[in-house]
LONUZA-230791 format. One record per atom (N, C-alpha, C, CB): residue in one letter; x, y, z. Coordinates in steps of 0.2 Angstrom, whole numbers, plus 5000, padded with zeros to 4 digits. Glycine has a CB too. Example, Ala and Ser with C-alpha at 12.3 -4.5 7.8 and 13.67 -1.06 7.14 Angstrom:
// residues 2
A506649725039A506249785039A506649845039A505749785045S506449895035S506849955036S506450005039S507049975029
// end
This chain:
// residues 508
X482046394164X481846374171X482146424176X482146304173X481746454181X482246474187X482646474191X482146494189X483046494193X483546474198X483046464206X484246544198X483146414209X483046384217X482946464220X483946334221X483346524221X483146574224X482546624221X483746604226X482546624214X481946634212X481146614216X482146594205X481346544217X480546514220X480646524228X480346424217X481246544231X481346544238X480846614240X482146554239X481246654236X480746724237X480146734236X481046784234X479846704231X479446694231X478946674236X479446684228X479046614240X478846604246X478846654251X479246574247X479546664251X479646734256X478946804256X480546774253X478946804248X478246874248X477546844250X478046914239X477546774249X476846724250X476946754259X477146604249X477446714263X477346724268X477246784272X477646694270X477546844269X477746894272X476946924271X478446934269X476446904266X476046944263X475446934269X475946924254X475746854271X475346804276X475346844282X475846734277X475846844286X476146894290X475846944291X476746914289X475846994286X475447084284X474847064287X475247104275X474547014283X473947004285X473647004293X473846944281X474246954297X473946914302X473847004306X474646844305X474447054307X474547104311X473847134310X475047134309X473847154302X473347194301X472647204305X473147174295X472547124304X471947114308X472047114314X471547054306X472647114317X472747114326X472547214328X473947104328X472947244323X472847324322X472047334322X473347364316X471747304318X470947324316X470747304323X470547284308X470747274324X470347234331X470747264337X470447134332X471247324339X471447314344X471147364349X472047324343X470347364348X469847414353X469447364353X469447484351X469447294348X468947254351X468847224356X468947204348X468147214360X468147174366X468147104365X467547194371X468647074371X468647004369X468946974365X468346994368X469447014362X469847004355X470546964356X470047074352X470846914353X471446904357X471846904350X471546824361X472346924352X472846944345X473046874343X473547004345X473146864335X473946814334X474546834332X473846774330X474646794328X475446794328X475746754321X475746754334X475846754314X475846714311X476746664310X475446744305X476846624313X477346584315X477646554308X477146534320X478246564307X478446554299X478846504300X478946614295X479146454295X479446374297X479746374291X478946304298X480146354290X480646334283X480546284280X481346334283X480546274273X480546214268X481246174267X480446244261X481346124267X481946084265X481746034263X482346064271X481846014259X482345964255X482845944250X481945924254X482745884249X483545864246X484045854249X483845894243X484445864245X485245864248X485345914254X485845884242X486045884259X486045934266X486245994264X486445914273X486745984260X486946044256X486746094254X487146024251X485746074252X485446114247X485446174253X484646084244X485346244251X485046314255X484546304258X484746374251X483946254256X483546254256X482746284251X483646274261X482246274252X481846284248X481146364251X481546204247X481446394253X481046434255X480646434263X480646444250X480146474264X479546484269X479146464269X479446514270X478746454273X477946454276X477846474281X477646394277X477046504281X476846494287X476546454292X476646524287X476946414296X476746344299X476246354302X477246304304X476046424306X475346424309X475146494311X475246384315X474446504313X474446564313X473946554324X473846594305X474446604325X474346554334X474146614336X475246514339X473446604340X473046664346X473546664352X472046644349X473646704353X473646744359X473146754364X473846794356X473046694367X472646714375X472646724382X472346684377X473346774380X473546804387X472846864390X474546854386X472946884397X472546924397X472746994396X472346924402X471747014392X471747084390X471747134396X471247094386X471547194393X471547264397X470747254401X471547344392X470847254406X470147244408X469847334412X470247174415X469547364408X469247424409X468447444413X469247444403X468447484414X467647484419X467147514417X467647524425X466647504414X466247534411X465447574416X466147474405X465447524420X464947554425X464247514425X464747634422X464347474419X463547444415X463547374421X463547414405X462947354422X462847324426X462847254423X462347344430X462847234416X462847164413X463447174409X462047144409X464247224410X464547204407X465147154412X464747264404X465247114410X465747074413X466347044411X465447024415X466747044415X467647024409X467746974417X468547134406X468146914413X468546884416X469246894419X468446854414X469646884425X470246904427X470446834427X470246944435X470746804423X470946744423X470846704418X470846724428X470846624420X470746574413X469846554412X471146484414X469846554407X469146524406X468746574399X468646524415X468246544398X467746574391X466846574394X467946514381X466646624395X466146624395X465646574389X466046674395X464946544394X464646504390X463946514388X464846434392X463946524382X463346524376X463046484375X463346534370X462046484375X461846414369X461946464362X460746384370X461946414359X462146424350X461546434349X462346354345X461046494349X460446504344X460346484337X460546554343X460746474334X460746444327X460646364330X461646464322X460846344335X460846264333X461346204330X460246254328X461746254328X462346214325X462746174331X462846264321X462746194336X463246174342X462646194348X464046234343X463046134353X462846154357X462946204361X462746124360X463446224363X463646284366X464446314361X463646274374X464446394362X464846414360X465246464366X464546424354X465646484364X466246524370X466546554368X466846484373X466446614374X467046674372X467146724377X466846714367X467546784377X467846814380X467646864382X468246834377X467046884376X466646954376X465946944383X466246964366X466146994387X465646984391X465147034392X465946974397X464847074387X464547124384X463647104383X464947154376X463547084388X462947044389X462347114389X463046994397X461947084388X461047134389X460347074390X460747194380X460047124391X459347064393X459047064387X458647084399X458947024384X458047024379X457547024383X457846974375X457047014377X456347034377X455946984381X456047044368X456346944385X456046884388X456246874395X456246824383X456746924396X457146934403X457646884402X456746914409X458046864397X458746824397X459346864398X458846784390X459846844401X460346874399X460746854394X460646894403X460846884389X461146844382X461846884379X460546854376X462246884376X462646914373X462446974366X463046844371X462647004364X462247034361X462047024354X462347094360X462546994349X462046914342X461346894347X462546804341X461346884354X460646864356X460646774360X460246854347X461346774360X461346694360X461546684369X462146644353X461146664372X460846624382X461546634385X460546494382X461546694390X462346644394X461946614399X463046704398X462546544399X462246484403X462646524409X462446374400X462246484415X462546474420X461946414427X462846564422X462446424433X461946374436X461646394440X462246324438X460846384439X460446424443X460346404450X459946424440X459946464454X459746454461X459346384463X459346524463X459546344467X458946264470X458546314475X459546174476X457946304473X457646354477X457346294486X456846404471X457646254482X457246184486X457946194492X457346084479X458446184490X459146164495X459246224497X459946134491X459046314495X459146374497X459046374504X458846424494X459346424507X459146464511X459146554511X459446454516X458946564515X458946674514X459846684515X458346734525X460246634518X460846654522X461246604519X460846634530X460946544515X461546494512X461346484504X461446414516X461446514499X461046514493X461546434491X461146604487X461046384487X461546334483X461046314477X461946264488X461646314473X461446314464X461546254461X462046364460X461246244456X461346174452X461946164448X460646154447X462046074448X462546104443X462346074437X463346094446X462046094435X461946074428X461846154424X461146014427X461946164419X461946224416X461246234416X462246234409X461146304414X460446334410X460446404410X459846304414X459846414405X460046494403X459746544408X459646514395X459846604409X459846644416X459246684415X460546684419X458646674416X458146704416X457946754420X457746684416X458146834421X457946864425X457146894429X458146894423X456646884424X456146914422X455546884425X456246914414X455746804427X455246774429X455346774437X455146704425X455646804442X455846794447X455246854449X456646804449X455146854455X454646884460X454046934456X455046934466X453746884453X453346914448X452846884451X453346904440X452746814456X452246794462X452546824466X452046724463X452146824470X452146854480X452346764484X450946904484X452746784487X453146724491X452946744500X454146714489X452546704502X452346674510X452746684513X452346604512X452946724519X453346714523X453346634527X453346764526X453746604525X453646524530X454346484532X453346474525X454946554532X455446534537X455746604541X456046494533X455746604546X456046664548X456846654553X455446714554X457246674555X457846674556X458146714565X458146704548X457946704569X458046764574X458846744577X457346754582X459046794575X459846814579X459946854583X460346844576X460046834591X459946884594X460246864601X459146904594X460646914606X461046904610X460446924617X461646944607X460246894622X459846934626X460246924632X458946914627X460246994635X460747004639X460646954646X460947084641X461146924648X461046894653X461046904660X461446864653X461246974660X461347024667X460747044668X461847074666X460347034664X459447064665X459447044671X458747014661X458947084676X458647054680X457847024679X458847094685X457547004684X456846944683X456547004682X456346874690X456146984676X455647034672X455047044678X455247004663X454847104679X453947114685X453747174684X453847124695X453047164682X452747254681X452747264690X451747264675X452347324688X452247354693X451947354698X452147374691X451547294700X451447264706X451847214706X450847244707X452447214704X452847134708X452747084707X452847104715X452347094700X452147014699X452647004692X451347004697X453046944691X453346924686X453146894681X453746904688X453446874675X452846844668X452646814668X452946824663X453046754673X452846694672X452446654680X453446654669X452146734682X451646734687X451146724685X451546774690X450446714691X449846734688X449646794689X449346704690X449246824683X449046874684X448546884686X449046904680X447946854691X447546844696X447846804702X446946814693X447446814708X447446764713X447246694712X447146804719X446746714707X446346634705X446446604700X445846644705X446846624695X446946604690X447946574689X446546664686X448046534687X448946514688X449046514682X449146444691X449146544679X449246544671X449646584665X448746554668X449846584661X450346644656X449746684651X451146614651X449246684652X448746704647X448646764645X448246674647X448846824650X448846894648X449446914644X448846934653X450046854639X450446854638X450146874632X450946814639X449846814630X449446774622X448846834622X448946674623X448546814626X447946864625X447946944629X447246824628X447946994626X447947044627X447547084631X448047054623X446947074630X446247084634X446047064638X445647084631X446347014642X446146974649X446646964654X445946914649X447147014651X447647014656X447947064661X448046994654X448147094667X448247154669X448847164670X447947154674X449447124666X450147134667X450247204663X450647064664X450647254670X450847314669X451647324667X450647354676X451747264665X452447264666X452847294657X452847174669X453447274654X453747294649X454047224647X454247354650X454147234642X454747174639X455247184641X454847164631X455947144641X456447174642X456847194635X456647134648X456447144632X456947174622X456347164617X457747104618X456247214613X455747194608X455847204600X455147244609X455847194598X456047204592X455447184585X456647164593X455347194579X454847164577X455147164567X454147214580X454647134562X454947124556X454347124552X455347064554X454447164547X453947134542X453747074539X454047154539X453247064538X453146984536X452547004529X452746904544X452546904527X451946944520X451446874522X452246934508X451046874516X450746824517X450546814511X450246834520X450046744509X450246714500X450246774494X449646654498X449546844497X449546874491X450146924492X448846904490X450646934494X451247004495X451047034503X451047074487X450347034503X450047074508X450647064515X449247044510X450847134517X451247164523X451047154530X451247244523X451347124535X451047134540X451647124548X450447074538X451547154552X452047154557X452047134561X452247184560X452647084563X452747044568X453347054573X452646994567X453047044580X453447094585X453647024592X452847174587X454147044589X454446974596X454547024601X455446914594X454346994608X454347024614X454846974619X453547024616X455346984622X455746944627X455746974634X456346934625X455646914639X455446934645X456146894650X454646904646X456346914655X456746884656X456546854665X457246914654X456346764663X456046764669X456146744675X455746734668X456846704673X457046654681X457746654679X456646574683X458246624686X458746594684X458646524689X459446654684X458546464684X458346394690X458946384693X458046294687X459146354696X459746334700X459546234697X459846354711X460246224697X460246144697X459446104702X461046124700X459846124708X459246084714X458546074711X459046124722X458346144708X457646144706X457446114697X457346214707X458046104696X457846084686X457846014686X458446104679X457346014683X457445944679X457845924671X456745934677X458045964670X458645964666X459345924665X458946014666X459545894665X460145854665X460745854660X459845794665X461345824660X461945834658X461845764654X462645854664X462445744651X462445684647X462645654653X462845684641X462945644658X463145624664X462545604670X463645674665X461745624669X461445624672X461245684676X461545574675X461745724679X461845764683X461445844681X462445754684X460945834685X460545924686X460845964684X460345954692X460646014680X461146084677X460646134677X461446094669X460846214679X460546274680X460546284673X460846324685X460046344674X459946364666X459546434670X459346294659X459346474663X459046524663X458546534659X459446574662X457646534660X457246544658X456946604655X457046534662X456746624649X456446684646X455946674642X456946714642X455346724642X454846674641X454846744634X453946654649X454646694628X454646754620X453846754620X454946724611X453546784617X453046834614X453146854607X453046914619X452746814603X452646844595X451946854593X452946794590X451846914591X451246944589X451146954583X451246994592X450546974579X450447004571X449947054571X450246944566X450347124568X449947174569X449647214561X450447224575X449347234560X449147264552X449147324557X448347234546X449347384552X449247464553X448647484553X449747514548X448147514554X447747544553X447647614549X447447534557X447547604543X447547694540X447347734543X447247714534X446647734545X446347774548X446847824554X445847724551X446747764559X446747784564X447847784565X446247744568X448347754561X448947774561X449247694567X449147864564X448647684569X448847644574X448947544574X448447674578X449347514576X449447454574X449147414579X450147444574X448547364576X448247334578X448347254577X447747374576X448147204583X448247134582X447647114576X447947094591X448047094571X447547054566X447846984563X447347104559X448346934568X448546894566X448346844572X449146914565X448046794573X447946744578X448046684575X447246734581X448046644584X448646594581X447946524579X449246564589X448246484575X447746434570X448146374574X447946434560X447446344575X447246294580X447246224573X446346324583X447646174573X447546114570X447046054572X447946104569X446846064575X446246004579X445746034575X445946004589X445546114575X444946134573X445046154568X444746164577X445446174563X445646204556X445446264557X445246164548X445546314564X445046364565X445546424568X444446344569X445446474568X445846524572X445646534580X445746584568X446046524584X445846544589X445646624592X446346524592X445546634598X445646694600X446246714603X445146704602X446746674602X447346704603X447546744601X447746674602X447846804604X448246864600X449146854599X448146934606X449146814603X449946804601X450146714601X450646854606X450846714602X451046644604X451746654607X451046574596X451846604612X452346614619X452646564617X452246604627X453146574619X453746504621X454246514628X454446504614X454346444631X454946464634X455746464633X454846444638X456246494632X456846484629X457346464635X457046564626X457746414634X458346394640X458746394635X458346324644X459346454640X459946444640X460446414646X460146494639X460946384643X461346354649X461846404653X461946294645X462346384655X462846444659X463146474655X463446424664X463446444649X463846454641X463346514638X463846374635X462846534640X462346564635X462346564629X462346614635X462246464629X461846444623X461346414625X462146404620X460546414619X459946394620X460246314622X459346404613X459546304626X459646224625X458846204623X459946184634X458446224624X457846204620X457446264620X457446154624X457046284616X456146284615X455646234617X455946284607X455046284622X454846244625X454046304623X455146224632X453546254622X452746274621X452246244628X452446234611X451846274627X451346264634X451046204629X450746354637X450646154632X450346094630X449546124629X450546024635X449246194634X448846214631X448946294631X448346184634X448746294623X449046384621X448846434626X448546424614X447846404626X447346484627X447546464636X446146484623X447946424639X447646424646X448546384649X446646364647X449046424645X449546404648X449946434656X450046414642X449846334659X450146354663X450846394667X449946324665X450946424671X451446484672X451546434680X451246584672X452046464685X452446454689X452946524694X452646404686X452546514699X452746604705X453546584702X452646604717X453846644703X454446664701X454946644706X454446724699X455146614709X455546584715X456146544714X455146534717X456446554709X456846504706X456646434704X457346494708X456046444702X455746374699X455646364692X454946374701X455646294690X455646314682X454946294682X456246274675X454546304676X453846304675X453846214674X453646354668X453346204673X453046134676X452946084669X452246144680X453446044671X453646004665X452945964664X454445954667X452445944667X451945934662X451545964660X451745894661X451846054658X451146084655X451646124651X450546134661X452346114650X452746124644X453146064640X453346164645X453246064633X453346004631X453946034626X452745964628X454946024627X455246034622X455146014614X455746004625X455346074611X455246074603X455746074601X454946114600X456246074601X456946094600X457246164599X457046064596X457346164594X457546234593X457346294587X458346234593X456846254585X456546294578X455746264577X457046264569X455446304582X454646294582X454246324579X454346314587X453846304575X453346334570X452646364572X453146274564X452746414569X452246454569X451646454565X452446494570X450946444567X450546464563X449946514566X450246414559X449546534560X449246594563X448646594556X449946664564X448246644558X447746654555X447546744553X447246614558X447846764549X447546854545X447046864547X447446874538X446546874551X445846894551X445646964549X445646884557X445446994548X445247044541X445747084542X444347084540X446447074536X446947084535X446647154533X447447044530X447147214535X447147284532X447647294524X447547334538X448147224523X448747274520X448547194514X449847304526X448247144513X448247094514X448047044514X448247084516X447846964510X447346924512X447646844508X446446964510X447646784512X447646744508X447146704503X447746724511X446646734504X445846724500X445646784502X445246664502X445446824495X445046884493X444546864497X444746894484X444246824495X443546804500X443446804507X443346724498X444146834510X444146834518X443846754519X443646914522X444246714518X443846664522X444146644526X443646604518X443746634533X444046634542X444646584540X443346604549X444546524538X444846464540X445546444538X444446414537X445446484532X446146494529X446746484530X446146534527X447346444532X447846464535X448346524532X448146394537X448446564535X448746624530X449546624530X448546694533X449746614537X450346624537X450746544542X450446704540X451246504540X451446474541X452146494544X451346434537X452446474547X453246494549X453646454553X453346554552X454046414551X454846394556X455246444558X455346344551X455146444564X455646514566X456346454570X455046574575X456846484566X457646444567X457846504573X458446424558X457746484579X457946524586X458746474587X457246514594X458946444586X459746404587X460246454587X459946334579X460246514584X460846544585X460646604591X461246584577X460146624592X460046624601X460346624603X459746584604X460846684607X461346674614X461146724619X462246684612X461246694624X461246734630X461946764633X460946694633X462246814631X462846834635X462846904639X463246834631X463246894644X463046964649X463247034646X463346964656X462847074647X463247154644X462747204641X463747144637X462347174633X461747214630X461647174628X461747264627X461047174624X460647154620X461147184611X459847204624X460747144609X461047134604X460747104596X461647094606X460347154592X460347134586X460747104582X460247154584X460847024580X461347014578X461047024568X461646944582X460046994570X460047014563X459346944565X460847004558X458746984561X458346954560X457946944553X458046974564X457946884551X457846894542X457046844543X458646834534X456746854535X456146824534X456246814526X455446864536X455846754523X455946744516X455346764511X456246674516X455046794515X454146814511X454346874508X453346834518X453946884502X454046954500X453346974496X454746964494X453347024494X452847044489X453047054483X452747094490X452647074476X453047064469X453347114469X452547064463X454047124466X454347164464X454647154456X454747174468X455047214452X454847214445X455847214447X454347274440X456247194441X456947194441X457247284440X457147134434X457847294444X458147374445X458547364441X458347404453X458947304444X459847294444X459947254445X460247324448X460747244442X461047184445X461747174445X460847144441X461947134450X462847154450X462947084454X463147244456X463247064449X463946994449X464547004454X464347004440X464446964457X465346964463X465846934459X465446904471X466346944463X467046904459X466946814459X467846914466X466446784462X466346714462X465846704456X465846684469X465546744452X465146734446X464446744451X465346634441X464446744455X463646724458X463046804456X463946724469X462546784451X462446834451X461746884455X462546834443X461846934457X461246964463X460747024460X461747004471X460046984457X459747044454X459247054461X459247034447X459147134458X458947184464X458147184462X459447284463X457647204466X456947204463X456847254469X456447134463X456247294465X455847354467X455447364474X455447364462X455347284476X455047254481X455747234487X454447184478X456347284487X456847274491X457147214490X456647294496X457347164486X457547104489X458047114484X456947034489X458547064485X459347074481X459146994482X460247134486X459346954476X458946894477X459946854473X457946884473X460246804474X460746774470X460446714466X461546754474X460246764459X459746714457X459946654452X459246744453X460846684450X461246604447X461946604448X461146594436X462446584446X463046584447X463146564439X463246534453X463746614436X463846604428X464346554430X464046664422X464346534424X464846454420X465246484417X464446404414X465946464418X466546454415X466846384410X466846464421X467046394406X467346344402X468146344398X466746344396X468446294398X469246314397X469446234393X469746344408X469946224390X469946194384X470846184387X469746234376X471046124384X471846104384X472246134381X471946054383X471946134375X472346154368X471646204363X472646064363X471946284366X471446324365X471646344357X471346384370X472246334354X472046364346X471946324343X472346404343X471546254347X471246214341X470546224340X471346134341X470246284345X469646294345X469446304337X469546334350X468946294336X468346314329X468146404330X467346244330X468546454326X468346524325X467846534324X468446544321X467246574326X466846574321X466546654322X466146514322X466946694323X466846764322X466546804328X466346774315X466446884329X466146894334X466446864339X465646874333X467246854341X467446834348X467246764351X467246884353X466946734347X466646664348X467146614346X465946664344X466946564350X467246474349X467046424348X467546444354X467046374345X466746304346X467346254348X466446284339X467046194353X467346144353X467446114346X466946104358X468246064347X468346044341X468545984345X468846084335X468845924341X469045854345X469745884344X468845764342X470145914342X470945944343X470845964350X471246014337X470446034350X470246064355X470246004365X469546074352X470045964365X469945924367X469145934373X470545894368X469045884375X468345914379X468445964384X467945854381X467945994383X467746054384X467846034396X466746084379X468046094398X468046074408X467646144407X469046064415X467346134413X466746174415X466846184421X466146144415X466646254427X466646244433X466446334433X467446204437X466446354439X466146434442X466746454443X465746444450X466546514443X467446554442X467546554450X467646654437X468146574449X468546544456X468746484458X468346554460X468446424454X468446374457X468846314453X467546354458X469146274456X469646234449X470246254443X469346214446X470446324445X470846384442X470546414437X471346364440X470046424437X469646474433X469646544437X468946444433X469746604434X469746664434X469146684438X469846694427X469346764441X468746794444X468446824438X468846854449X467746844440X467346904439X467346964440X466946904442X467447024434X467547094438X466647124433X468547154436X466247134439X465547144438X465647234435X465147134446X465347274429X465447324429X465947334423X465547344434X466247274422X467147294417X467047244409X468247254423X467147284406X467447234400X468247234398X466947254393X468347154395X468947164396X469347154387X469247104402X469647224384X469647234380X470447184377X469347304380X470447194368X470947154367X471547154369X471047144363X471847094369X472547114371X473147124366X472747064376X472847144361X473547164355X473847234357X473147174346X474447204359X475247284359X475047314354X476247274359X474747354351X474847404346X475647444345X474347464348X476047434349X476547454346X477247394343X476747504351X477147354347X477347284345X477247274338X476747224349X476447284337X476247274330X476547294327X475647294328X476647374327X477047424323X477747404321X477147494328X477947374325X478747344321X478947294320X479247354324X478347254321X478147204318X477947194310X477647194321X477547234311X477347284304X477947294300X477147374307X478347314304X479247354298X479547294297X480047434303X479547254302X480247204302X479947154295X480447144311X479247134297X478747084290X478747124284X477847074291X478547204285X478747234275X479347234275X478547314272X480047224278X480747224275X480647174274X481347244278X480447094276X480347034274X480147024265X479947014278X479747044266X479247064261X479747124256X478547114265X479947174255X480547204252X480847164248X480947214256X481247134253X481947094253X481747054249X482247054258X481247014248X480946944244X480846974238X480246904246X480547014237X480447064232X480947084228X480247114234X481447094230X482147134230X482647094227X482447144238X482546994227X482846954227X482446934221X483046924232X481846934220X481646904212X481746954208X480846874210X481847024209X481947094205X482647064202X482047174211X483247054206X484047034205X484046964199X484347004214X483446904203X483446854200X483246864191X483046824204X482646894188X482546934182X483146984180X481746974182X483347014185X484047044179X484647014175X484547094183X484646964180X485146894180X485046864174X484946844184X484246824175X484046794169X484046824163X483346774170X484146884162X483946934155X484546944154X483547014156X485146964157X485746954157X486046894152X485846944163X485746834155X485846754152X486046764145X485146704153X485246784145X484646804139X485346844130X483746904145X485446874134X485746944132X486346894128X485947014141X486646844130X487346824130X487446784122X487446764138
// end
């Protein structure tokens, strides 16, 4: 029978051999992406008497290391590495799980427009509500799902909200062309009306806007088309003469500016931009002969809007001599502050909502949000005018922020944030389930899985462009490496001694 230290060392070469192992694989993996090193943790045997030495070693566990790795820059637009806690999240292709997790953020598209890991397997994240969006406020679901690039602006989208930011200087003086007459004059002796605003051909105002500006817009098939806001600056009412009031009852001045929106198509031919947009009549399902559509705009003394106001009849709106008068409260009726516009394409150049040019058609719908409208003295001021219509475009690029939010680029100009990726993080991460390839499974040790967008609930950032490679010290390793083979040695060294012993015995 052997002596107690006989079977000690032996142990000792068990564990040490354990040990070798664990490094080895830390060294083989230490360019992997995503890779976390371990550590194999050794524990002692006892029992018996307190007296006894003891009975040797084990290794009690073999423990990952998930501190952070090197996070390097690669340039690629679908490589991603997290700065912080959390594991990127996978559907399971195989089906065994539902989702699986990991480190490696070395993502590419398939053949279907997913962005997937490269085995192939969905990274979830939570996609754009196209319903709750806006052009300025993007907000996502929260339920997971897999990120499809491919199917985005592959239809042509309506322009049917537009956004005007814009600062119109208050120090204007009252808009008059050239005979003295102001906008919201008549432009006949016999006629009292603002219709040489709308209609272009029956009117003789010589005058200028005082700010113009204009945007592109689409219509249901992609088709291009320009529209050009015109601001006039008409009156300043004094209290005495408004019908405006405070919450207090009491009359308040304001300032009068009458807008102009128009829809022009380019003509090839001729280089020149022509009215081919009129405004659509709902009584008649029919396009008028309107060339544009007016509003009147109030601001207060603050130079803020206080309403939108529309004439009660388009083609025949009545106006008011410029006198510090405001225009005639019953032949304008407040809309508040985001009036809709519609309008009819009539034989679109760039364009059409029915191939069939059919007259009736409504082509273009729009809510124009004029609410961030100010009026302050000094200049004029683009603060920024958006539309949410586009044409088809095919996918360029794509680039991720530190929020996970991710923004693909399309050929048809539009940088669109079409999901936000998912983050997943665990209590007790080395009870997770291995399964090779930088991958995880939930386990019930593990315990259940928390979810949330990076940045959010201590979850890590995003660095778009980087992957973040392992984090094994290679030199650590290295003497790790010497200290475990003198382990290994030694044990060796000590059953070598133990068989001289025994033969010795032998010998006697």
């Amino acid at each position: 029978m052997g002596f107690p230290y006989d079977l000690n060392a032996l142990s000792g070469v068990n564990a040490a051999a354990t040990g070798l192992g664990v490094i080895s694989n830390n060294l083989a993996n230490a360019q992997t992406v995503g890779f976390k090193g371990s550590r194999a943790e050794f524990s002692d045997l006892f029992s018996g008497a307190q007296k006894s030495p003891g009975n040797g070693v084990k290794v009690g566990a073999i423990t990952q290391n998930f501190t952070q790795g090197t996070i390097v820059d690669t340039g690629r637009d679908l490589d991603t590495a997290i700065d912080g806690e959390g594991f990127f999240i996978l559907k399971d292709q195989s089906g065994k799980y539902d989702h699986i997790y990991t480190r490696n953020g070395s993502f590419k598209l398939d053949k279907d427009g997913y962005i997937t890991s490269q085995e192939g397997n969905q990274v979830q994240g939570y996609l754009l509500n196209e319903k709750l969006s806006t052009e300025t406020n993007p907000v996502f679901d929260t339920t997971l799902s897999s990120i499809n690039l491919d199917a985005l602006n592959k239809v042509p989208k309506a322009t049917d909200q537009m956004t005007f930011n814009i600062n119109l200087d208050g120090g204007e003086a009252n808009n008059v062309d050239a005979d003295g007459k102001g906008v919201a004059q008549t432009n006949t002796s016999a006629v009292n009306n603002l219709q040489y605003l709308v209609d272009k051909n029956s009117g003789t105002y010589t005058g200028f806007p005082d700010f113009s500006t204009n945007k592109i817009i689409h219509d249901s098939l992609g088709g291009e088309h320009r529209m050009t806001a015109n601001y006039y600056k008409r009156d300043v009412v004094p209290a005495a003469n408004s019908t405006l009031t405070d919450s207090g009852g009491n009359k308040i001045k304001y300032t009068s500016w009458v807008a102009q929106y128009t829809i022009e198509d380019k003509d090839p031919v001729t280089g020149k931009w022509v009215t081919s947009g009129h405004r659509y009549d709902p009584t008649t399902g029919a396009a008028t002969g309107d060339e544009g559509i007016i509003y009147e705009l109030r601001f207060d003394t603050n130079g803020n809007l206080i309403d939108v106001r529309e004439p009660n009849n388009n083609s025949n709106p009545v106006g008011q001599n410029i006198s510090n008068q405001e225009l005639p409260s019953t032949g304008w009726t407040s809309i508040g502050q985001q009036p809709s516009m519609q309008w009819i394409i009539d034989n679109p150049l760039t364009g059409a909502n029915d191939p069939l040019g059919n007259p009736t058609a409504l082509t273009v719908a729009i809510k124009a949000d004029m609410s961030q409208m100010t009026q302050y003295a000094g200049s004029y001021n683009l603060r920024g005018v958006t539309q949410n219509g586009y044409k088809i475009g095919d996918l360029v690029g794509v680039t991720t922020g530190s929020d996970g939010v991710i923004t693909a680029r399309y050929s048809n100009g539009r940088s669109v944030p079409v999901a936000r990726l998912g983050l997943a993080d665990f209590n007790d991460k080395n009870a997770l389930e291995k399964l090779g390839g930088q991958n995880y499974a939930e386990t019930y040790q593990s315990g259940t899985v928390q979810m949330s967008a990076p940045q959010t609930n201590g979850f890590g950032a995003i660095n778009s462009g980087s992957l973040e490679y392992s984090n094994v010290d290679t030199a650590g390793e290295l003497v790790n490496m010497i200290q475990t083979q003198r382990m290994y040695q030694a044990s060796t060294q000590v059953i070598s001694t133990s068989n001289t012993l025994f033969n010795r015995i032998l010998q006697l």
